[in-house]
DRENVO-923857 format. One record per residue (C-alpha): residue number from 1; x, y, z. Coordinates in nm, 3 decimals. Last residue first. Example, Ala and Ser with C-alpha at 12.3 -4.5 7.8 and 13.67 -1.06 7.14 Angstrom:
<atoms>
2_1.367_-0.106_0.714 .
1_1.230_-0.450_0.780 .
</atoms>
This chain:
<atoms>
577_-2.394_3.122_-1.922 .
576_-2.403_2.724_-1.870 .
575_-2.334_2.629_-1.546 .
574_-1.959_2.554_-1.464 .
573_-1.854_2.204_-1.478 .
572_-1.893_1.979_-1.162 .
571_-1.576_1.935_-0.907 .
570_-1.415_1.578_-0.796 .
569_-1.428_1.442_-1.112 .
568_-1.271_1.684_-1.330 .
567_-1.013_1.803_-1.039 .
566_-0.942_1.458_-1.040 .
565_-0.828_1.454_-1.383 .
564_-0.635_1.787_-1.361 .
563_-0.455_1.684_-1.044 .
562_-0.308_1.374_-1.260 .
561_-0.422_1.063_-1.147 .
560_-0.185_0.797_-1.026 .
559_0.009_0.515_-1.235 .
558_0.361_0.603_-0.984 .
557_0.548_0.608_-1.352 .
556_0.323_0.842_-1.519 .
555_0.317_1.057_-1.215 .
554_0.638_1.050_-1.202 .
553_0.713_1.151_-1.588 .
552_0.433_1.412_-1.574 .
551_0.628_1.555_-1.249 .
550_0.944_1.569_-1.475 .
549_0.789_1.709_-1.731 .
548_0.640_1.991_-1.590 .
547_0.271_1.995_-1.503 .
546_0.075_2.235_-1.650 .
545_-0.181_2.477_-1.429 .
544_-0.467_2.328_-1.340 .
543_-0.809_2.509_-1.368 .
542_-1.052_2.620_-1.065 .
541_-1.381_2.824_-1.154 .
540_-1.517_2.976_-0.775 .
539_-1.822_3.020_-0.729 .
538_-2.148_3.143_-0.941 .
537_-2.043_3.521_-0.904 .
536_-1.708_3.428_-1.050 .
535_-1.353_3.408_-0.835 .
534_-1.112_3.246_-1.056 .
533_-0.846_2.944_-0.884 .
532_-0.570_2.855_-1.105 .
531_-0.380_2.507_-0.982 .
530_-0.029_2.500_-0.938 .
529_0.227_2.200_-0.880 .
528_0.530_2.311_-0.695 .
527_0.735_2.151_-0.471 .
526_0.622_1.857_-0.620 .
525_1.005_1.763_-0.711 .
524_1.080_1.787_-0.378 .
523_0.849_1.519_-0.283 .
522_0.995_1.287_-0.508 .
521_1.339_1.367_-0.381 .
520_1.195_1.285_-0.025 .
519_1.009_0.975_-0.165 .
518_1.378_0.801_-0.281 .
517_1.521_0.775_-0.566 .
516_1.783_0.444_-0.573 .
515_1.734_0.345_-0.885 .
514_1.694_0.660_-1.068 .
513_2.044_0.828_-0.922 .
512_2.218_0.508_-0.996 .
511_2.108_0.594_-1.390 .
510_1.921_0.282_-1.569 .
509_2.029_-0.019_-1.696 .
508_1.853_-0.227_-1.412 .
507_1.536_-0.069_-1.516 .
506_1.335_0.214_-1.297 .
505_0.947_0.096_-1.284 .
504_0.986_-0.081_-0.969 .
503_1.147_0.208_-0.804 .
502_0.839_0.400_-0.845 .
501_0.655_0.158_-0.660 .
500_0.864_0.120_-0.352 .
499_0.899_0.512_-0.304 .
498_0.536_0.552_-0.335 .
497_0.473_0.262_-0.064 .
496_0.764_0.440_0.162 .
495_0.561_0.819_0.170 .
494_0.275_0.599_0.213 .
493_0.378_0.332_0.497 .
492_0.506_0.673_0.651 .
491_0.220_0.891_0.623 .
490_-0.015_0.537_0.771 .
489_0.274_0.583_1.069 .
488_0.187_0.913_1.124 .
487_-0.188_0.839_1.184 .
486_-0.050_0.578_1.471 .
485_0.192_0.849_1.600 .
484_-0.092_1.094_1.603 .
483_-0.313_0.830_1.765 .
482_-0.108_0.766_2.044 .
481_-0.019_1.121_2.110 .
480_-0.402_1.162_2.133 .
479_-0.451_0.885_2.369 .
478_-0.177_1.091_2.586 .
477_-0.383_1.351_2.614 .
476_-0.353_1.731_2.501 .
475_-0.076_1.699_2.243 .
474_0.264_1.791_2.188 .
473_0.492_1.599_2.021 .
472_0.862_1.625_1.908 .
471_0.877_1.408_1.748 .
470_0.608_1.286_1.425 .
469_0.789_1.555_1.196 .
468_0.775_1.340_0.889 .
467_1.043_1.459_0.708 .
466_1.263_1.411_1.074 .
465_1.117_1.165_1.327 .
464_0.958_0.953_1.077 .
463_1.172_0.954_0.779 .
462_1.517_0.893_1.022 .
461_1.283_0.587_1.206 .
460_1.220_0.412_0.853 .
459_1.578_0.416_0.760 .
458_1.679_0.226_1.039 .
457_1.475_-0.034_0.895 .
456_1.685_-0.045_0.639 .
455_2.000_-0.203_0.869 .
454_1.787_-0.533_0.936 .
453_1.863_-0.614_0.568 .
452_2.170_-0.776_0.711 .
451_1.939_-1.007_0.880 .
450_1.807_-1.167_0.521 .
449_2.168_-1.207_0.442 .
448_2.257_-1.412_0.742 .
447_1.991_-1.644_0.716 .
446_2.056_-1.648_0.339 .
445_2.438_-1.765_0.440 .
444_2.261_-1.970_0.745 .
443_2.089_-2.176_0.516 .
442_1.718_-2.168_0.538 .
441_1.596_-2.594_0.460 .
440_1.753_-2.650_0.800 .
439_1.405_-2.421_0.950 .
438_1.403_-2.138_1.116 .
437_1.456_-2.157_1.493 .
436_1.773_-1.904_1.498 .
435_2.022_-1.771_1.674 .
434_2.314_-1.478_1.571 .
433_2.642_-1.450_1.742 .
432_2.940_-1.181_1.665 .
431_3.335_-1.277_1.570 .
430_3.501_-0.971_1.488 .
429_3.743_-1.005_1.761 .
428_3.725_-1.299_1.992 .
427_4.037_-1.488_1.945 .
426_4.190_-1.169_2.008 .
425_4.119_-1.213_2.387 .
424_4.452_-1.430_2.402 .
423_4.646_-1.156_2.335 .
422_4.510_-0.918_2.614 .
421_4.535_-1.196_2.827 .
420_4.879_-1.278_2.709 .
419_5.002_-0.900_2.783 .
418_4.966_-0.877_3.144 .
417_4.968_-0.511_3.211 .
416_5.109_-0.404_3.541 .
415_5.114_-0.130_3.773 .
414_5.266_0.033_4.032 .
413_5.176_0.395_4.187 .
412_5.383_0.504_4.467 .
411_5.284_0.653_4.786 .
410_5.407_0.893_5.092 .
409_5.580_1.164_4.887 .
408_5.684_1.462_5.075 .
407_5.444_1.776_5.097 .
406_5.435_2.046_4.799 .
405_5.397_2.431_4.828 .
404_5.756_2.500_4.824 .
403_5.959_2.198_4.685 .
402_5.976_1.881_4.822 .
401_6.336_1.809_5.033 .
400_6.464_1.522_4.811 .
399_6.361_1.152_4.869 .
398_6.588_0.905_5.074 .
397_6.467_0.965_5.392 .
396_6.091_0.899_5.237 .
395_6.238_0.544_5.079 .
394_6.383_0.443_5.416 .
393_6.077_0.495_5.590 .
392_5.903_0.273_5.328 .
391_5.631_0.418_5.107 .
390_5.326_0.300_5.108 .
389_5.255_0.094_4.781 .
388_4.923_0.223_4.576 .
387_4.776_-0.083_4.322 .
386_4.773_-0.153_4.014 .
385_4.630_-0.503_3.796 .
384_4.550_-0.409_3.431 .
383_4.441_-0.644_3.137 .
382_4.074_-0.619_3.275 .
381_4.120_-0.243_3.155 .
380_4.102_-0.400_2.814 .
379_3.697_-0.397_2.788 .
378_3.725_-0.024_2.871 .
377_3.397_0.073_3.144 .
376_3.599_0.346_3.299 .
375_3.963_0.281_3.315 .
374_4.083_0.594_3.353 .
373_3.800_0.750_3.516 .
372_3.896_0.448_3.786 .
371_4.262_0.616_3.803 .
370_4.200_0.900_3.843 .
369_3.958_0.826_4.122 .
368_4.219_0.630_4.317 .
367_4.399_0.923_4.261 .
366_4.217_1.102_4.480 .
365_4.209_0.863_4.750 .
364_4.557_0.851_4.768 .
363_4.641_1.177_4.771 .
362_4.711_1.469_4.496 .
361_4.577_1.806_4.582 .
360_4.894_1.890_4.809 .
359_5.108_1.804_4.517 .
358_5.375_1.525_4.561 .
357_5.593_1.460_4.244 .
356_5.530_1.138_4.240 .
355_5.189_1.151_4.255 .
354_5.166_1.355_3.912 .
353_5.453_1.089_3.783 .
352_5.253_0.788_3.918 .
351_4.925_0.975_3.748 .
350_5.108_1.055_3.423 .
349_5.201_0.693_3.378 .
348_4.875_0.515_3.411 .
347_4.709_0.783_3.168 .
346_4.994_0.686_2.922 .
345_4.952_0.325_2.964 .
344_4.565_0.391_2.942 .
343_4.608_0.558_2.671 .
342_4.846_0.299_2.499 .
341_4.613_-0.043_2.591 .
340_4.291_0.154_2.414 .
339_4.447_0.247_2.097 .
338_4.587_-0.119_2.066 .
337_4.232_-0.222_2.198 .
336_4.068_0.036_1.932 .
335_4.309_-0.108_1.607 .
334_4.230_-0.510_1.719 .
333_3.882_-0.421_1.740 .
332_3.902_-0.247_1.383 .
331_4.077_-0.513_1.206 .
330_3.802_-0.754_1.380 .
329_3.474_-0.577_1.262 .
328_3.635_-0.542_0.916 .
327_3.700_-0.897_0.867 .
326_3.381_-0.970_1.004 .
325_3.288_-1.320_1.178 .
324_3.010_-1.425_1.212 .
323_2.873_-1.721_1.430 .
322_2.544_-1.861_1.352 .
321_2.343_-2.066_1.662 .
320_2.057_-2.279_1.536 .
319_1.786_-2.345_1.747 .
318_1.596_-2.703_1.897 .
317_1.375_-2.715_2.188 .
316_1.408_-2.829_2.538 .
315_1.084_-2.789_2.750 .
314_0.975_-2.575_3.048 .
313_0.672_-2.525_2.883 .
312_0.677_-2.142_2.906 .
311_1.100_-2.086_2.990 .
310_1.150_-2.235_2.645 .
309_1.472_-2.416_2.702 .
308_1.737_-2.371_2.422 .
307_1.919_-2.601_2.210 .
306_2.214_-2.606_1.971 .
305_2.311_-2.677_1.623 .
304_2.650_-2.462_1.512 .
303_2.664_-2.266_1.173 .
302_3.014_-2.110_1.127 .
301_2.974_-1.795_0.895 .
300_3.268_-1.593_0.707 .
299_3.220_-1.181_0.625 .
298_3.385_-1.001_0.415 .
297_3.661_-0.657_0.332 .
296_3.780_-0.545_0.081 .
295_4.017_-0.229_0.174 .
294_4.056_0.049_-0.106 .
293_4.207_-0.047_-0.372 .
292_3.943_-0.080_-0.577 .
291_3.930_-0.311_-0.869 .
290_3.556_-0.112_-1.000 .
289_3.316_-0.411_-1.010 .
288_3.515_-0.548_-0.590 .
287_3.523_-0.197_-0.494 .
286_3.112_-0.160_-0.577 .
285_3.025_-0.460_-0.446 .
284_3.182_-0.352_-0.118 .
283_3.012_-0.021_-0.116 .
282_2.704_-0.211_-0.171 .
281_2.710_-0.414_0.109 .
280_2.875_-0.813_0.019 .
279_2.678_-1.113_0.162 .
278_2.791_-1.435_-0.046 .
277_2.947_-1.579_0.306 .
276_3.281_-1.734_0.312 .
275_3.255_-2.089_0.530 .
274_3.388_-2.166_0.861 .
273_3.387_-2.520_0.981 .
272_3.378_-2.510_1.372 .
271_3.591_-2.752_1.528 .
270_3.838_-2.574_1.697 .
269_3.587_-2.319_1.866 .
268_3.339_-2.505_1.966 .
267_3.366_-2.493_2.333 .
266_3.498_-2.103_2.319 .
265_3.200_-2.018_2.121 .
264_2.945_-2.227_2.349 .
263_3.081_-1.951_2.617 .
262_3.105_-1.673_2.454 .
261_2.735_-1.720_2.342 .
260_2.523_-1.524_2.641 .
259_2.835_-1.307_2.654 .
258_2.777_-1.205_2.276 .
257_2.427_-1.110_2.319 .
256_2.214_-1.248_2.029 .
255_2.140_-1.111_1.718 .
254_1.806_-1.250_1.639 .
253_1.637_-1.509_1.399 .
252_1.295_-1.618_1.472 .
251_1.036_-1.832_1.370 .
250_0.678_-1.918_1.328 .
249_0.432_-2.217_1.363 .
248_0.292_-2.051_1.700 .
247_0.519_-2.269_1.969 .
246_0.835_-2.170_1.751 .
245_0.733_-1.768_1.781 .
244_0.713_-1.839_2.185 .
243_1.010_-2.036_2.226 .
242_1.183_-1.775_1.987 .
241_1.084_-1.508_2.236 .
240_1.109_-1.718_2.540 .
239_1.495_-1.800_2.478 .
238_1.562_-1.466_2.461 .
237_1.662_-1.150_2.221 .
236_1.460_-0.872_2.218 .
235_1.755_-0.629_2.274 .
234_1.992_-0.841_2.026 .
233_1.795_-0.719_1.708 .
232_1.504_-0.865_1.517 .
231_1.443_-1.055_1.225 .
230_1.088_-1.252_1.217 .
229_1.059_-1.569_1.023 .
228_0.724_-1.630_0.918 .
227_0.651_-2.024_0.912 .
226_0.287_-2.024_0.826 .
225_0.183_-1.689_0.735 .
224_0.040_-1.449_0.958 .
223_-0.308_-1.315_0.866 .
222_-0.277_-0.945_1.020 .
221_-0.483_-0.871_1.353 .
220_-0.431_-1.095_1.620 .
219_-0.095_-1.226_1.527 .
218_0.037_-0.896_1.434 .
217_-0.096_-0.775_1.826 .
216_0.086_-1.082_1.964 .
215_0.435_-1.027_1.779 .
214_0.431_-0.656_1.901 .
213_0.321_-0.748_2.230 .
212_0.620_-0.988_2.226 .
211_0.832_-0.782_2.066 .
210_0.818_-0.501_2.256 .
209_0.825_-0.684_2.587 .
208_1.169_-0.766_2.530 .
207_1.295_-0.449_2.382 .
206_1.283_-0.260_2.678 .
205_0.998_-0.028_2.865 .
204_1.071_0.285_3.004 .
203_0.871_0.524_2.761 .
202_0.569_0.261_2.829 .
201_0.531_0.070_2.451 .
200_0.363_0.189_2.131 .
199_0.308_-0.036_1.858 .
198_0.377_-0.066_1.463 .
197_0.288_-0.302_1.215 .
196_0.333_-0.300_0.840 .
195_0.625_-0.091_0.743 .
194_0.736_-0.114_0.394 .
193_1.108_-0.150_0.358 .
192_1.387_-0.093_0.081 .
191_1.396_-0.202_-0.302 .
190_1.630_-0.504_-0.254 .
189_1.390_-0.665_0.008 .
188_1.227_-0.584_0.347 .
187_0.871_-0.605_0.516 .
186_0.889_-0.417_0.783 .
185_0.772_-0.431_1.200 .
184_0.802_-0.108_1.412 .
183_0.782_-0.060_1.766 .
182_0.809_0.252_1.916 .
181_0.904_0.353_2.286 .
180_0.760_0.616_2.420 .
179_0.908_0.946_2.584 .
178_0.965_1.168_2.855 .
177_1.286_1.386_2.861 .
176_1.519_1.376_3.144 .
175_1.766_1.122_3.006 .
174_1.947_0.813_3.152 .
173_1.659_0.561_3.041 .
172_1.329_0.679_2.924 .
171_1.148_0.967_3.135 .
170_0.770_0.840_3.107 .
169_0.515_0.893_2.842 .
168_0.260_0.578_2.966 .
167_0.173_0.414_2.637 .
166_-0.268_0.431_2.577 .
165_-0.483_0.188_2.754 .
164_-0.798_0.036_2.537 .
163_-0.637_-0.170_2.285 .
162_-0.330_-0.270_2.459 .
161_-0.562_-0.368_2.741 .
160_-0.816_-0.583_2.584 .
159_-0.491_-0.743_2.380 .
158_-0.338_-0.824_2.732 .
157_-0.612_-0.976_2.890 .
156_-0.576_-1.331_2.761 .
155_-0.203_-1.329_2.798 .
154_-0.205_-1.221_3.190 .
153_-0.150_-0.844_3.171 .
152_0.110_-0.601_3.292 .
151_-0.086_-0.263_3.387 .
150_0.013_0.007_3.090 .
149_0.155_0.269_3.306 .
148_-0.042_0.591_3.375 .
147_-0.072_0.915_3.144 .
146_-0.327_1.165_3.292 .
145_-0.074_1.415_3.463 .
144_0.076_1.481_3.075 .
143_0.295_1.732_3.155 .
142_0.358_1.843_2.771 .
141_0.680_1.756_2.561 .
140_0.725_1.398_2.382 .
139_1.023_1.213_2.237 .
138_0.968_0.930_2.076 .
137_1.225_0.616_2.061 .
136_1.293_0.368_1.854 .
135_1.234_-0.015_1.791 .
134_1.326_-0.264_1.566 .
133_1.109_-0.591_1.384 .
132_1.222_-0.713_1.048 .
131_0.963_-0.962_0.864 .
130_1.039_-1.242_0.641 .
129_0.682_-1.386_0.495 .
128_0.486_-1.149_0.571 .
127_0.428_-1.091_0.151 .
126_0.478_-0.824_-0.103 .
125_0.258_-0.746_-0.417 .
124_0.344_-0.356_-0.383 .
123_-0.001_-0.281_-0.430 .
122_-0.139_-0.620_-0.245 .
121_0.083_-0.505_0.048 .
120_-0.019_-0.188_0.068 .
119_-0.429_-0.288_0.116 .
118_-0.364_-0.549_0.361 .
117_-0.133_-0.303_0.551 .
116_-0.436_-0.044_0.521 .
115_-0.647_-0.284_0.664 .
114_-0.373_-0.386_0.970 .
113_-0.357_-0.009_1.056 .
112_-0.725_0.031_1.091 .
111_-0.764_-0.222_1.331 .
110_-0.485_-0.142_1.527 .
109_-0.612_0.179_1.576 .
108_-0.974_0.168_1.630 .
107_-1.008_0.316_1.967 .
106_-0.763_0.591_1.877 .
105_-0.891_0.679_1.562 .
104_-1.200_0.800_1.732 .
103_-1.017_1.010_1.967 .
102_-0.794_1.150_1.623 .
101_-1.115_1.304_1.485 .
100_-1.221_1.491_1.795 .
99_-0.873_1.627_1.787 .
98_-0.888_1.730_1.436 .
97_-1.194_1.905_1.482 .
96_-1.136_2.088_1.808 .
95_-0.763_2.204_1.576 .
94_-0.943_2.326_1.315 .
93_-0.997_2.159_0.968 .
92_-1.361_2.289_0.923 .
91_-1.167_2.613_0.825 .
90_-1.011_2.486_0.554 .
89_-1.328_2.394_0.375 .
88_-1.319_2.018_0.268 .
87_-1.387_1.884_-0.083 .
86_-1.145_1.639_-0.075 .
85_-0.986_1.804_-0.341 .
84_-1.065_2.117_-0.467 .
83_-1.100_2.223_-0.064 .
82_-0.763_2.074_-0.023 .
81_-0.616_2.392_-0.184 .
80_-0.277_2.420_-0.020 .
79_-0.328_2.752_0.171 .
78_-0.657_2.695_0.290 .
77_-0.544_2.389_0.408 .
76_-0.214_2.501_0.550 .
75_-0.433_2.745_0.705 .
74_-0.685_2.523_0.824 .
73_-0.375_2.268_0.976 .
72_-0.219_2.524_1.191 .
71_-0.372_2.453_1.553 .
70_-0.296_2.073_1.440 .
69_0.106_2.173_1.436 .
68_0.279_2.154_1.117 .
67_0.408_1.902_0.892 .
66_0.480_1.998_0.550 .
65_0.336_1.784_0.228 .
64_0.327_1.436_0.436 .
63_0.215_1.545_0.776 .
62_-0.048_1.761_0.564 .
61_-0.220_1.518_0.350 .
60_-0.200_1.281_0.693 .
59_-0.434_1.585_0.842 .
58_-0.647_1.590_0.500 .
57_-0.690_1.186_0.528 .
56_-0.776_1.252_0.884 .
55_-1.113_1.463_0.817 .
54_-1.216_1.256_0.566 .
53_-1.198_0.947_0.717 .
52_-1.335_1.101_1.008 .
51_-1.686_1.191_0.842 .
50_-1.741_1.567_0.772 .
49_-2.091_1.730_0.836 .
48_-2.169_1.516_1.108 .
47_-2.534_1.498_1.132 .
46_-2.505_1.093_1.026 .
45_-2.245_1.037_1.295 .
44_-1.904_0.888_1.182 .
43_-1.871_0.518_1.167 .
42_-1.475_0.493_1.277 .
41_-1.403_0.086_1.094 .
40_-1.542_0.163_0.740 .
39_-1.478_0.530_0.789 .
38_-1.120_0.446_0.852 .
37_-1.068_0.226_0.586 .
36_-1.252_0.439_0.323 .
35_-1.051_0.744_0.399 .
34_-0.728_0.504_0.388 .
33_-0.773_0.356_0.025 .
32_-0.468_0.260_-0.090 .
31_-0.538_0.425_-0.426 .
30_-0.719_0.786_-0.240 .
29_-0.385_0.812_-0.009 .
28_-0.154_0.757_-0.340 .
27_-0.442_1.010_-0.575 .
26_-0.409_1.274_-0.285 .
25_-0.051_1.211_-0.201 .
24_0.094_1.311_-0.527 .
23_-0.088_1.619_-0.653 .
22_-0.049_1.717_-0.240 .
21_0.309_1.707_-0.302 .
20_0.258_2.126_-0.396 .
19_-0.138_2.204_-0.446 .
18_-0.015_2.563_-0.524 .
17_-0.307_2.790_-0.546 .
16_-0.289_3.105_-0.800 .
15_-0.523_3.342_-0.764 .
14_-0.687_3.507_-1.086 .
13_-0.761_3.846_-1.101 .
12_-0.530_3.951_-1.405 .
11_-0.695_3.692_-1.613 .
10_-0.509_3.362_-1.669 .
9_-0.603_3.147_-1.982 .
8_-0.567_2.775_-1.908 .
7_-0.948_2.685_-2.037 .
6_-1.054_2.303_-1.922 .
5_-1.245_2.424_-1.600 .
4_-1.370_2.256_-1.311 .
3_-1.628_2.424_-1.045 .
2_-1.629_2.502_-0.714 .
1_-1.924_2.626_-0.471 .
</atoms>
């Protein structure tokens, strides 16, 4: 049994416990709620000592303070104090424990997510309203015989089986490891991104169907707003995405593939009315404030109406095409095709002179196969024509006896560059496509700004594979993988709610440093955060050490509890003497 204490004294056989970031995530995890979710939608079984909420906020405690393996959760625990806090002995945290914890997560997972996105999104008083969808990659060790592909569903079935059927870990695309595909949805503004979805997809599975089971899941299980625009990258581009979005009150605004748009480019071309867009990154703000003279670049827009055919109804319907063009995208095109052109020259030439000077090793076919490494998959190797001429008889009489070791030429290498296709292909550089169904009332320069944003997302997958620790994994089943990635993504909607709100206390005036902290330095500053833990025949008496003023000034700012106020409530006083 534990007791709270006010006294600070510290006699000689006192142990010190250091609660670390755990005086931060305790009072964030207990604010958004998350035991209380999960218990609400897991009902744990009335002999259970421990419900699951309880159980899995001390595993997310961990992920977030210093992720470790579940076999090593009960020492971290007993390490870190969580028995003061949740009032959990470390060595109910086992590994059999956690496991049996993270099978009922599993079944409830989407539900659970969505509850604690209702609950982040009052706290940081954000909206659906624009939402930026991207996806990543996990990478996963293990055999795992068990895991199966997802079976591709008519519409009606395919929430039954997303919810039931955990991602197949499969060997992704040109790599030997197995993994899954991730797919996270953000909100996004000037303070960073909250994540509010995610799903898992088949380690082999594209962009395309990410979205859309991403898109049907959010639609199912968060209250969508009428006309949401959803930003998403090139890879889930199509006309039966935005169909789809368009059909549901919604909209879309996506990269698209440049050679699906080349074409409407090159009809447009001359009469496109190019405007200067407001969109400057921060470096470029920064030049412009300080006179720079370092490069400024910028971006101008050309808006053109179009139409696409939803391949569902088979029916025409109305999009906006934006065409970009980046003055730093196009000086470096120009720079890599003039780069580009020369080695390949050069490459061109030292294989005619190798061939010309007739080594054993060097035939026709070979160089053949010089030359195609050459060229490889360069955009300005179309630019090209060569070819091998035979030798005429009266060419080979001509040639000088070879020297020892080498035969007598049979082949020359010609080639040619045609230098007004290469020209003419400048007309393309810097120029990129984005489409849209969002309404005329969204200009294409906020269009354009709100996909810029797309680049913080990003963000999201560097705190989830690296602070957080969530790859690589190693788990029993694959449902558990599932739900450790799920549990990992309430750690990072956390870790990014804390940054959010502490960023809304910093004013305009203050430091760079202060405006753009970020959870990790947060963190750090936690790194230690002491509480006094004295062994009396009753129990134990636990006191907190004194916060420094930097973690009183967080805390202050973040509005949480301080550990000494929830050790008050969570623990009783000691009995009278």
């Amino acid at each position: 049994m534990a007791y709270a204490a006010d006294s600070l004294s510290l006699p000689v056989d006192e142990q010190i416990v250091n609660l670390g970031p755990l005086a931060l995530f305790y009072p964030l995890l207990d604010k958004l709620n998350i035991a209380k979710i999960i218990d609400r939608h897991i009902p744990t079984d009335p002999q259970a000592e421990l419900s699951h909420g309880t159980v899995l906020a001390v595993l997310l405690a961990a992920r977030l303070s210093s992720p470790t393996a579940l076999v090593n959760v009960a020492k971290w625990a007993e390490e870190h104090g969580t028995e003061f806090l949740w009032n959990v002995p470390a060595d109910k945290c086992n590994d059999d424990r956690l496991g049996r914890a993270l099978d009922a997560f599993f079944e409830q997972r989407h539900g659970i997510i969505a509850a604690v996105t209702t609950e982040v999104l009052k706290l940081t008083e954000l909206t659906l309203q624009s939402c930026h969808f991207d996806t990543t990659h996990l990478v996963a060790y293990g055999s795992y015989e068990a895991s199966v592909a997802r079976p591709k569903s008519e519409r009606e079935k395919l929430m039954e089986d997303l919810r039931r059927s955990p991602a197949h870990l499969s060997h992704g695309y040109l790599t030997k490891y197995k993994m899954l595909q991730l797919g996270m949805t953000s909100v996004v503004d000037e303070c960073g991104p909250i994540p509010v979805t995610f799903h898992l997809l088949d380690g082999n599975r594209s962009g395309h169907p990410a979205v859309a089971e991403t898109y049907q899941l959010m639609k199912h299980y968060l209250r969508l707003p009428e006309n949401l625009l959803l930003v998403s990258d090139r890879g889930t581009c199509s006309a039966e995405h935005l169909g789809t979005l368009l059909r549901n009150g919604h909209h879309a605004l996506c990269a698209a593939p440049w050679q699906d748009y080349q074409a409407l480019y090159d009809q447009n071309a001359a009469t496109l009315n190019w405007q200067k867009a407001s969109y400057l990154s921060s470096e470029q703000q920064r030049r412009r404030d300080s006179h720079s003279s370092l490069p400024l670049e910028e971006y101008r827009l050309a808006v053109l109406d179009h139409q696409l055919l939803d391949a569902t109804t088979n029916e025409p319907f109305a999009c906006r095409v934006l065409f970009v063009h980046s003055s730093a995208s196009d000086a470096e095109s120009k720079k890599r095709r003039a780069q580009n052109i020369e080695k390949i020259k050069a490459g061109l030439d030292a294989i005619a002179a190798k061939l010309q000077r007739a080594h054993p090793n060097t035939t026709p076919a070979s160089v053949q196969r010089q030359v195609a490494r050459l060229l490889g998959n360069r955009g300005v190797a179309t630019h090209f024509q060569w070819k091998l001429v035979p030798l005429t008889d009266a060419e080979k009489a001509a040639l000088p006896k070879p020297l020892k070791g080498f035969r007598l030429q049979t082949h020359r290498l010609v080639y040619s560059f045609d230098e007004a296709s290469a020209k003419a292909e400048e007309r393309h550089d810097g120029v990129s496509a984005l489409v849209t169904t969002a309404p005329q009332t969204s200009s294409g320069d906020a269009l354009f700004t709100e996909y810029k944003r797309q680049i913080y997302v990003e963000r999201e997958h560097h705190e989830l594979k690296t602070p957080l620790a969530v790859t690589p994994i190693f788990l029993k089943t694959p449902r558990r993988v599932e739900a450790l990635v799920g549990l990992m993504f309430l750690a990072l909607q956390a870790q990014m709610t804390m940054e959010r709100l502490y960023r809304k206390t910093v004013s305009a005036g203050s430091r760079p440093q202060e405006q753009r902290m970020t959870a990790e330095r947060l963190i750090r500053l936690f790194g230690t955060c002491a509480i006094l833990v004295e062994h009396q025949a009753y129990g134990a008496l636990v006191r907190t050490a004194q916060l420094t003023a930097e973690q009183r000034r967080v805390i202050y700012r973040l509005s949480l509890e301080t550990p000494a106020t929830i050790i008050k409530r969570n623990l009783s006083p000691p009995p009278e003497p």
